[in-house]
N, C-alpha and C positions, 0 to 999 in steps of 0.2 A: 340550694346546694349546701350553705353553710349546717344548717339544721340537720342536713346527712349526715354530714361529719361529723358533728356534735352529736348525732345519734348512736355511728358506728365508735365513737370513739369509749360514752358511757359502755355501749355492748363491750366492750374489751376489758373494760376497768372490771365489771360486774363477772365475765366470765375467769378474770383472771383472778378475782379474789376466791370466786368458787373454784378454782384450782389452787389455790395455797389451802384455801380450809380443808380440802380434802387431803393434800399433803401433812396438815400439823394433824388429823385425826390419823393419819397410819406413822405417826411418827409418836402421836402420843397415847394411840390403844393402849399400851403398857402401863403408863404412868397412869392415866384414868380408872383401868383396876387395879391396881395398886393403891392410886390414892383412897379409891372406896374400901377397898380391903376385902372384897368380898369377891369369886367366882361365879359368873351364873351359869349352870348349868343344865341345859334339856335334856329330859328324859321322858321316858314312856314309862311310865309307873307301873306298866300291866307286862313285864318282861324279863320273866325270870330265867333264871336266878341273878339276871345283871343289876333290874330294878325294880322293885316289886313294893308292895304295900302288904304289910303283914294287919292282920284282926284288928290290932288295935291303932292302925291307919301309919304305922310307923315307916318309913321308907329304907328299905335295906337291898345287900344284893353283892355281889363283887364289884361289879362300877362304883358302888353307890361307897365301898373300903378302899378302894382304888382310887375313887376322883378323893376322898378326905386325904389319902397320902398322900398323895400328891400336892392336895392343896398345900398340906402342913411342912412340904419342902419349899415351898416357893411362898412361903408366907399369906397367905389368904383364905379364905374360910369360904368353903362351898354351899352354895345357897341352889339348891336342887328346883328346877323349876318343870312342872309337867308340861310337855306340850304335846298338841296333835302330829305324830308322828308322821303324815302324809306332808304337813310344813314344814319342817326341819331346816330345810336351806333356806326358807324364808325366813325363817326366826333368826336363824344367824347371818343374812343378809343382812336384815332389819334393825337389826344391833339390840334384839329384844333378850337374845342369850349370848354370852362367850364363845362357847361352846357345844358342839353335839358327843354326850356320853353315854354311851348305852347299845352298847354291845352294835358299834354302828361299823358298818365292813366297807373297806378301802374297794373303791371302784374306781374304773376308768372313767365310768363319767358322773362320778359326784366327785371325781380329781378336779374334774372342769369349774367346778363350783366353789369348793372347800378345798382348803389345804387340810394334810392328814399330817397327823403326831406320828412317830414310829410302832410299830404294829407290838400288841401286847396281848395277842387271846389267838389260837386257831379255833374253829369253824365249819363245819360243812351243811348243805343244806340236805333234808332229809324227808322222806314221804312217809306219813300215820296214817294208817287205814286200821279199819276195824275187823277184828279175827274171824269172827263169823260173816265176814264178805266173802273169801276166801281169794281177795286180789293178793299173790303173793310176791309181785313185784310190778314194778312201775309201768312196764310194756303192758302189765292187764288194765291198767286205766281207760283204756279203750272207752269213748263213748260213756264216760263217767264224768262224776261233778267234782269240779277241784274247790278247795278252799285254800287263798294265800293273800297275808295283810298287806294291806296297801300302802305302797311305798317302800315297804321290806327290799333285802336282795335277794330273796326268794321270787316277789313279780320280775325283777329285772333279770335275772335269770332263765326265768318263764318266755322274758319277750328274747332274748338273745340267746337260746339254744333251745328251740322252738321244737324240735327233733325228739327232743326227751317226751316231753309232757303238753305243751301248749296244742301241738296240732293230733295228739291222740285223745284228746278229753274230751267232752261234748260239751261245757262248758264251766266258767270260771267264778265264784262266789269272792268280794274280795272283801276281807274284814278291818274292823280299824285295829282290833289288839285278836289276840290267838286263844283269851280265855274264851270269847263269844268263838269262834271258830272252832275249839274241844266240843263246846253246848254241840253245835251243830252237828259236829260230825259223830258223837253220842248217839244222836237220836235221828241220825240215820238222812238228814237232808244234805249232806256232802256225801262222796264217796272215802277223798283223801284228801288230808293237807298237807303242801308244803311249808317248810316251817323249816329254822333254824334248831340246827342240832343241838346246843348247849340247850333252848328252851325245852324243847323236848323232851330230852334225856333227865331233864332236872326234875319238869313236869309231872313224867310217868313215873320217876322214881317214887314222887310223894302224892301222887294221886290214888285212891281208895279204887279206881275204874284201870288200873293201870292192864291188868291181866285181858282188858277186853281189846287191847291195842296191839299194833306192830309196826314194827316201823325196819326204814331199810334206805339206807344212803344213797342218795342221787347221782348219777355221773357228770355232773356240775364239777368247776374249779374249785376247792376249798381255799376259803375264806381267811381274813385278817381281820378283828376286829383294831380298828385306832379311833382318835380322838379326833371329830371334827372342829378345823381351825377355821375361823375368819383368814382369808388370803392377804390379809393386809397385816396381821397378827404378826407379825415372824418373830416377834419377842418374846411373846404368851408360846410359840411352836417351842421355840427352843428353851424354855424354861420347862416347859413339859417336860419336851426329850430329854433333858439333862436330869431330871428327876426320878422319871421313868427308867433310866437307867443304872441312877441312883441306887434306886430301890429295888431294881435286879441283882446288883453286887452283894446287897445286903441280907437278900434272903427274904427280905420282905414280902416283894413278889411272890415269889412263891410259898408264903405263907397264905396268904390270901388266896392263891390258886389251890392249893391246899383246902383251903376251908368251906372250900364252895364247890368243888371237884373231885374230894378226895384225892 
């Protein structure tokens, strides 16, 4: 009996300290990047114009002027880290990034997951087909091959208004980034992609195959793009917001939305 007690009493000691250490970590998330001095930040380097890798491997994009403003308000310097965008919430679970930056859209249920910064980009998701198909809008998908990247809000839109697209297509191709899903649907093994509109739009502008494409706005919700937070972060939340707002008064915002949007 004694030995019980002694058992359940260690169990208590051992789970109670694993409850304060998990409290002084959401109490000192802030202080820990801070004292490092640095932001880490995920992104999909293949996701333009948000985050992209230009010829000479250099990482550019509106997020990519957007996360350095931001940083440069709140004191810290952004360290851009590529990850597999199918993980995202694992990565920021895992405490392997700060951060989710890159043109990432406020859902209900990545709410569940992530805390979200205040919304700073609108969005909608949008269907590319190619001109000589002659599908000239979404209802001809009929019995046709989709292409949409995986983990996108484009899939989770696919599964949640199923009406549009999911149950008129004959099946679904799912890519990790959107430049391999252009290849494909070029040379004719998709029919259409969905795909976010800012990519797109950016895309076809400076694409030399643009004239072989069309595209046409989905009846989907339009989008918010925000900042995903660690839920335990609420210091890193609101130093954002407070930045991000910041940077609205000033114009700056809109410089950069400017510069990448006309």
């Amino acid at each position: 009996m004694k030995k019980i007690i002694r058992f359940l009493s260690l169990l208590i000691i051992v789970l109670a300290s694993v409850g304060l250490a998990g409290c002084q970590r959401q109490e000192n998330s802030w202080q820990t990047i801070k004292s490092r001095g640095t932001l880490v930040i995920g992104v999909d380097d293949s996701f333009v114009p948000m985050d992209f890798r230009q010829k000479n491997g250099k990482l550019v994009g509106f997020d990519v002027d957007l996360a350095k403003a931001v940083c440069k308000e709140i004191g810290l310097k952004p360290d851009f880290q590529t990850i597999d965008w199918s993980m995202k919430e694992t990565e920021l679970r895992n405490g392997t990034i700060d951060v989710i930056w890159n043109g990432y859209t406020k859902t209900k249920a990545r709410a569940k997951k992530v805390a979200f910064s205040k919304p700073y980009l609108e969005n909608d998701q949008i269907l590319v087909t190619r001109k000589n198909e002659g599908i000239n809008n979404y209802r001809q998908m009929r019995g046709k091959i989709l292409g949409v990247q995986t983990g996108s809000s484009g899939a989770d839109d696919l599964d949640n208004y199923p009406k549009v697209l999911k149950k008129r297509v004959k099946s679904t191709v799912l890519y990790d980034t959107y430049n391999n899903a252009f290849i494909d649907l070029k040379a004719g093994r998709i029919d259409g992609l969905l795909i976010d509109g800012v990519y797109a739009n950016y895309y076809l502008a400076h694409s030399k195959y643009q004239k072989e494409f069309k595209k046409e706005k989905l009846p989907y919700p339009s989008e918010k793009f925000s900042v995903g937070i660690n839920k335990k972060d609420k210091t890193l939340k609101n130093k954002i917001n407070q930045a991000l707002d910041h940077l609205e008064k000033t114009g700056e915002l809109k410089k950069i939305r400017k510069k990448w949007f006309n």
